[in-house]
N, CA, C and O atoms as a Tinker XYZ file with bonds, in Angstrom:
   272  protein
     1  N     26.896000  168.528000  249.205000    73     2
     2  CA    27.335000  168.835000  247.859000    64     1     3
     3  C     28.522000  167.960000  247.460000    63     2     4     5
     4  O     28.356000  167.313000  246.426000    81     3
     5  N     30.250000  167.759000  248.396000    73     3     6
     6  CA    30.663000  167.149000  248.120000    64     5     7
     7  C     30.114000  165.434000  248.120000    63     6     8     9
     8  O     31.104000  164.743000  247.883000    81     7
     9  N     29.211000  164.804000  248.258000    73     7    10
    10  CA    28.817000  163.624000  248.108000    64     9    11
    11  C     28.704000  163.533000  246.943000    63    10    12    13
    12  O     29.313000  162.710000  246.259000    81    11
    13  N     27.642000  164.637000  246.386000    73    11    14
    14  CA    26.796000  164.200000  245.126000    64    13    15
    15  C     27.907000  164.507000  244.193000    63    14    16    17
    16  O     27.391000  164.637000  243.083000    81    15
    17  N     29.409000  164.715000  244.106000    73    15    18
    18  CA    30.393000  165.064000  243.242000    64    17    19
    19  C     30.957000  163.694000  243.118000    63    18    20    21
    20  O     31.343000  163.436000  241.978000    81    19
    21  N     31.162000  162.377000  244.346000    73    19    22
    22  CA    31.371000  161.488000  244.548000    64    21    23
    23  C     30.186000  160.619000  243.546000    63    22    24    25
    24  O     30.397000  159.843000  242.614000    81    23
    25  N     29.241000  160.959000  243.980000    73    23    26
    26  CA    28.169000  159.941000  243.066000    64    25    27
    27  C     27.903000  160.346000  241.761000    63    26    28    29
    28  O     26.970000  159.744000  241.230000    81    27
    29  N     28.575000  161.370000  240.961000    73    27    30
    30  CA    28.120000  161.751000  239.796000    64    29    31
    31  C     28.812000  160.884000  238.996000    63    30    32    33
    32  O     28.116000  160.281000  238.179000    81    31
    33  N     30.144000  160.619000  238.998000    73    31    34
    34  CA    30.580000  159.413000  238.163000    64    33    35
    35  C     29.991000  158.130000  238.039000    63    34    36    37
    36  O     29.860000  157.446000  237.024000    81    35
    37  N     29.641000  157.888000  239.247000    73    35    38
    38  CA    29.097000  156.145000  238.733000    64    37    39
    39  C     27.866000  156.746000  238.133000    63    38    40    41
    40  O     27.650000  155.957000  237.214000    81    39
    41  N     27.045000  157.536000  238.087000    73    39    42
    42  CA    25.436000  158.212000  237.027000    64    41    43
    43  C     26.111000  158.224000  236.063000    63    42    44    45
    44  O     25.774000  157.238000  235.407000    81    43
    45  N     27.243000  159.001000  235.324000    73    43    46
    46  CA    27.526000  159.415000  233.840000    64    45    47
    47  C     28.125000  158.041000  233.238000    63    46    48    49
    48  O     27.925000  157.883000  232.034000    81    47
    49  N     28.827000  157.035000  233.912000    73    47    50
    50  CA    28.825000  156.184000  233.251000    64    49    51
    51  C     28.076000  155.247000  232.709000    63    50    52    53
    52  O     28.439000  154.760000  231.639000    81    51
    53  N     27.064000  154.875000  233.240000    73    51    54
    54  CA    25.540000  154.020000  232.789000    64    53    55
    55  C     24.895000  155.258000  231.695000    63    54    56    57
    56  O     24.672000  155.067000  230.499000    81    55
    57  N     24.753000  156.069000  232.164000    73    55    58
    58  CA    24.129000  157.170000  231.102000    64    57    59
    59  C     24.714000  157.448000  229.863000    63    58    60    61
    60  O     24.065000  157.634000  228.833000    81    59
    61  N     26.028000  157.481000  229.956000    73    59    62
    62  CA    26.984000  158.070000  228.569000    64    61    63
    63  C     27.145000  156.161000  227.656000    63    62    64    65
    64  O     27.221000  155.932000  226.449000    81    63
    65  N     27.144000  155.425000  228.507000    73    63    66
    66  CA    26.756000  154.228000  227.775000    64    65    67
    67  C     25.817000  153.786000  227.139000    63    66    68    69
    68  O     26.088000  153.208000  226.087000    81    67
    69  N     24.399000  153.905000  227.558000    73    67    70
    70  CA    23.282000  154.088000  227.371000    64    69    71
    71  C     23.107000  154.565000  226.195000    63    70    72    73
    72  O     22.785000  153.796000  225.289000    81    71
    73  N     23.350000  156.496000  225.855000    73    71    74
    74  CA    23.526000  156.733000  224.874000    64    73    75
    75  C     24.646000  156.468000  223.706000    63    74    76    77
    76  O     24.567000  156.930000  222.568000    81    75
    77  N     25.352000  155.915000  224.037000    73    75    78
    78  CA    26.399000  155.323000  222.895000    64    77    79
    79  C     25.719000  154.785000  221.992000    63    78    80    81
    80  O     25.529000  155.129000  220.826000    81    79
    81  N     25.006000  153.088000  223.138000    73    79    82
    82  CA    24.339000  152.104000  222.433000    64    81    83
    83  C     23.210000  152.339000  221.431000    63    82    84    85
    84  O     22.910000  151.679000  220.436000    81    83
    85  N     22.586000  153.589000  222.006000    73    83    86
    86  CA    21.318000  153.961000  221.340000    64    85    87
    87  C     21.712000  155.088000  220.225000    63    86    88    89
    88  O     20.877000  155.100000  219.320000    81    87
    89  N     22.421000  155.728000  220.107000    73    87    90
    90  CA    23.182000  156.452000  218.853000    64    89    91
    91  C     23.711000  155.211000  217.692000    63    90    92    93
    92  O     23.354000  155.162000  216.515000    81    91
    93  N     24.645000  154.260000  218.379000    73    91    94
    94  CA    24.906000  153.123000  217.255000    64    93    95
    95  C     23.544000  152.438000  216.878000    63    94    96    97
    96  O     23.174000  152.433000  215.705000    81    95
    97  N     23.355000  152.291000  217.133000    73    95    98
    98  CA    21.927000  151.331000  216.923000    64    97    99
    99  C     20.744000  152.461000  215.831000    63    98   100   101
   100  O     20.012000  152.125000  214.901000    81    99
   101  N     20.952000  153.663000  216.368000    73    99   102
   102  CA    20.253000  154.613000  215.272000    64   101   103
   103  C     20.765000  154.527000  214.108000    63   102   104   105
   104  O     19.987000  154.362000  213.168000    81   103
   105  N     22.275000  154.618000  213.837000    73   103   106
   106  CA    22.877000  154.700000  212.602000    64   105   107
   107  C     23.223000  153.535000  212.332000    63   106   108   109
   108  O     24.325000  153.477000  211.786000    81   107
   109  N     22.684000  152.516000  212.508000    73   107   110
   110  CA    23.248000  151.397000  211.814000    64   109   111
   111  C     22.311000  150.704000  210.273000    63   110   112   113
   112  O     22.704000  150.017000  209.331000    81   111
   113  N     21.306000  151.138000  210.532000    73   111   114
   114  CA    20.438000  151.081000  209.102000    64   113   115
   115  C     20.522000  152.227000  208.314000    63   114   116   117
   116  O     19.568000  152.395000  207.554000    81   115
   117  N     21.624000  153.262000  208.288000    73   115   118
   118  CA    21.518000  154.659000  206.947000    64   117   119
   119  C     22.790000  153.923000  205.971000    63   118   120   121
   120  O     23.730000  153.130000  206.008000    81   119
   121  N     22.268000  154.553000  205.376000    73   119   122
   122  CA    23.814000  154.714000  204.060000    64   121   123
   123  C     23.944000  153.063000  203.404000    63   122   124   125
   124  O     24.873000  152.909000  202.612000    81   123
   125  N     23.323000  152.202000  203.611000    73   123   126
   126  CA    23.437000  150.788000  203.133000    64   125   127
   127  C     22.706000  150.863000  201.338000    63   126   128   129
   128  O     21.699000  151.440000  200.927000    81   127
   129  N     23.405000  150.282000  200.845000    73   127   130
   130  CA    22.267000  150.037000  199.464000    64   129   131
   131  C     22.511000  148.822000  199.261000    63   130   132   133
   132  O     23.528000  148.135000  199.348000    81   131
   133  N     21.026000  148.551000  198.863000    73   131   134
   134  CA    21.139000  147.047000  198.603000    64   133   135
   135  C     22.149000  145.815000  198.043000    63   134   136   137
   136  O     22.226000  144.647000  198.423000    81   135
   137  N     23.139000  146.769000  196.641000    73   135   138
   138  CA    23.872000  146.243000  195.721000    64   137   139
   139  C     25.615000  146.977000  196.413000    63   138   140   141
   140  O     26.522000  147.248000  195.625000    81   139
   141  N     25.728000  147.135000  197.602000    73   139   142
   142  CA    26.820000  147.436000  198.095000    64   141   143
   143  C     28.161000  146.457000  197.738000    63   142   144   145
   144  O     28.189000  145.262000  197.443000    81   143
   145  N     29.364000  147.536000  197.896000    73   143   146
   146  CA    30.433000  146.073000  198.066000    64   145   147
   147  C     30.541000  145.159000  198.755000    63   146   148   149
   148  O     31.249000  144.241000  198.342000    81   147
   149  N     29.931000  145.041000  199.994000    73   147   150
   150  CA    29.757000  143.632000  200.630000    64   149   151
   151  C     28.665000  142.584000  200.302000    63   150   152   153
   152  O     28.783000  141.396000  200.601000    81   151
   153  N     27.478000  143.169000  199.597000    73   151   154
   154  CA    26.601000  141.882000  198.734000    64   153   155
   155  C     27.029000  141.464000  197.501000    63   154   156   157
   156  O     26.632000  140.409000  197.008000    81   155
   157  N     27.966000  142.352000  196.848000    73   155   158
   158  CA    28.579000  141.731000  195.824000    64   157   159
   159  C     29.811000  140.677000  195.974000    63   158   160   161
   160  O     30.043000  139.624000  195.379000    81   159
   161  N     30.456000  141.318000  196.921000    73   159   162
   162  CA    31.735000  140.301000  197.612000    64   161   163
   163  C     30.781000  139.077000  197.859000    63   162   164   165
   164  O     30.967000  138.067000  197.178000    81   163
   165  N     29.514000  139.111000  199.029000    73   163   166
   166  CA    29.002000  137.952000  199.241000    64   165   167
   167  C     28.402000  137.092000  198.262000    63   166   168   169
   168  O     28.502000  135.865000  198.306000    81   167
   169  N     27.717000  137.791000  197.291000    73   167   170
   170  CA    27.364000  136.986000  195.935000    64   169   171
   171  C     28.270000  136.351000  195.641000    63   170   172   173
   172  O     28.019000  135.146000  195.679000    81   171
   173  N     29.677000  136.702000  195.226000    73   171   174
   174  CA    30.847000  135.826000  194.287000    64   173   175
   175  C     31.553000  134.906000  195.358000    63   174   176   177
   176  O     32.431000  134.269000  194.776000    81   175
   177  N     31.514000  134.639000  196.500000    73   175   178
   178  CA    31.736000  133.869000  197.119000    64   177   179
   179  C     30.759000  132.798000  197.640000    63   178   180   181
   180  O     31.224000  131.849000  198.272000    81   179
   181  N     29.306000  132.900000  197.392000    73   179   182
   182  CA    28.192000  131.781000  197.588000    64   181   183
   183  C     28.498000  131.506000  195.639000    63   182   184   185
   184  O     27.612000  130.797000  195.161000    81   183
   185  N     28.939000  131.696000  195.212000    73   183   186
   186  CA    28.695000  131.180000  193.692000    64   185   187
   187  C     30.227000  130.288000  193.495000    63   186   188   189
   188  O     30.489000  129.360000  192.730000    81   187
   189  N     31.051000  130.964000  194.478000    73   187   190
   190  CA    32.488000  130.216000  194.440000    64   189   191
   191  C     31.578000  129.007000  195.419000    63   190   192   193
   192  O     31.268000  127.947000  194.876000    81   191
   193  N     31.356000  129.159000  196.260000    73   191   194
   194  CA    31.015000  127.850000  197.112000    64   193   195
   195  C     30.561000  126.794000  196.296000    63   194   196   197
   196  O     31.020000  125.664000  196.129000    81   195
   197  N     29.306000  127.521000  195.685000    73   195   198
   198  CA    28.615000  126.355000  194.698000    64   197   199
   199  C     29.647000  125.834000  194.074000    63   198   200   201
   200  O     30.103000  124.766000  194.483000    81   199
   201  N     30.152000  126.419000  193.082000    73   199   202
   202  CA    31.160000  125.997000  192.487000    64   201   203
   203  C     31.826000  124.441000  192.571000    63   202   204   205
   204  O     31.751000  123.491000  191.793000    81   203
   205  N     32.456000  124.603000  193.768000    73   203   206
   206  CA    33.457000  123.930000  194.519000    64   205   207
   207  C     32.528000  122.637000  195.011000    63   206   208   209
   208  O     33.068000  121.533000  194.942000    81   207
   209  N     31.331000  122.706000  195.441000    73   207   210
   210  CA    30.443000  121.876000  196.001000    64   209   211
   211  C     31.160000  120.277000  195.327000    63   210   212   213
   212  O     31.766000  119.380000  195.914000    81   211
   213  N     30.805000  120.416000  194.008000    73   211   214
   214  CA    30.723000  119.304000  193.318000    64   213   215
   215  C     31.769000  118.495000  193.503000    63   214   216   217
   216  O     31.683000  117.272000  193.396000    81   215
   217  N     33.144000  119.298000  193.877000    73   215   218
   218  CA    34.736000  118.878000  193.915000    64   217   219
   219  C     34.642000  117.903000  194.983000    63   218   220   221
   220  O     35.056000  116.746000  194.909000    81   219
   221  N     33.936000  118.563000  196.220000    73   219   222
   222  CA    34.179000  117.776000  197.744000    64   221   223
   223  C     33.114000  116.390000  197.699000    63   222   224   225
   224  O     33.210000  115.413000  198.441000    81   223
   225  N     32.257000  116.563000  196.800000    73   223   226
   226  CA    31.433000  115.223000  196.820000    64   225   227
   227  C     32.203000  114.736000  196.104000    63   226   228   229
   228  O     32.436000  113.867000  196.945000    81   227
   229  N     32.967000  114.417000  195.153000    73   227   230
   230  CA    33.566000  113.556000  194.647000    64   229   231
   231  C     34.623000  113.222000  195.244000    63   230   232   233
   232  O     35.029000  112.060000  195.251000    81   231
   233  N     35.261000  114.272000  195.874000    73   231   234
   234  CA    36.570000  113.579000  196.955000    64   233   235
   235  C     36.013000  112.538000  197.758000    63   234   236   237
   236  O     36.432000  111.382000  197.791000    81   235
   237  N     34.808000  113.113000  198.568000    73   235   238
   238  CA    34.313000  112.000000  199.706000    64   237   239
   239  C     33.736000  110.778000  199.211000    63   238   240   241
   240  O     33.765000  109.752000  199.891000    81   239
   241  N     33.028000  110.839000  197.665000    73   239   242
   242  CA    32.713000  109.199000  197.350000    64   241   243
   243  C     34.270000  108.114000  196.842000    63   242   244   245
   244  O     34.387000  106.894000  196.725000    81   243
   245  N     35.598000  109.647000  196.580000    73   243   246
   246  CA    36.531000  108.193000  196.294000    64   245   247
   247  C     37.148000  107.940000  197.628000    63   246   248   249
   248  O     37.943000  107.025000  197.841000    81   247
   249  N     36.634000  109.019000  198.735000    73   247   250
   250  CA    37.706000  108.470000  199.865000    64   249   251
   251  C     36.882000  107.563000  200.846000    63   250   252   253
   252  O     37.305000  106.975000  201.841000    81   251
   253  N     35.530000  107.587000  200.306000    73   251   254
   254  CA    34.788000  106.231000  201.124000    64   253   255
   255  C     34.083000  107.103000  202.268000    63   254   256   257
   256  O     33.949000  106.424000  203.286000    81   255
   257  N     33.586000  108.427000  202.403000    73   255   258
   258  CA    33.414000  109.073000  203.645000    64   257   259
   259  C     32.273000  110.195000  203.635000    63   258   260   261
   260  O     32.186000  111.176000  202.897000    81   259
   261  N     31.580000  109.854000  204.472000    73   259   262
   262  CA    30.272000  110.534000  204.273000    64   261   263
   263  C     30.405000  111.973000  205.209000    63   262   264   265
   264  O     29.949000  111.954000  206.352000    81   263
   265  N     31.041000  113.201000  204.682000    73   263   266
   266  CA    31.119000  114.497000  205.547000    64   265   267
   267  C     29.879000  115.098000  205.546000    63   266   268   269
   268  O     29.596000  115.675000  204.497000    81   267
   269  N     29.213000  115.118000  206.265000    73   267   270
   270  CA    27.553000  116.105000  206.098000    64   269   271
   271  C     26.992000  116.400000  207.559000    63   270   272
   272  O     25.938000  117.020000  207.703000    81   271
């Protein structure tokens, strides 16, 4: 009996990990909507990128330098 009190810790730790991973992983697709604050944040920052695009090609044709 005292053995298996010795070996029960190294079992609950693989096990209680195990289920962590598989609880996060359940809840990681609820509660999202498509038009959330982070696709809107990401929208206005791919539209800032574009934006800006045009600025850095013209820096690199007056500074002689092909960045790509």
């Amino acid at each position: 009996m005292q053995q298996f009190l010795y070996i029960l810790p190294a079992l609950i730790c693989p096990v209680g990990m195990g289920l962590m991973m598989w609880f996060m992983m359940r809840g990681r697709g609820r509660g999202k909507t498509a038009d959330g604050p982070e696709e809107q944040e990401l929208a206005r920052l791919r539209a800032e990128v574009a934006a800006l695009r045009p600025h850095a090609t013209a820096f690199d044709e007056r500074r002689g330098t092909d960045v790509r």
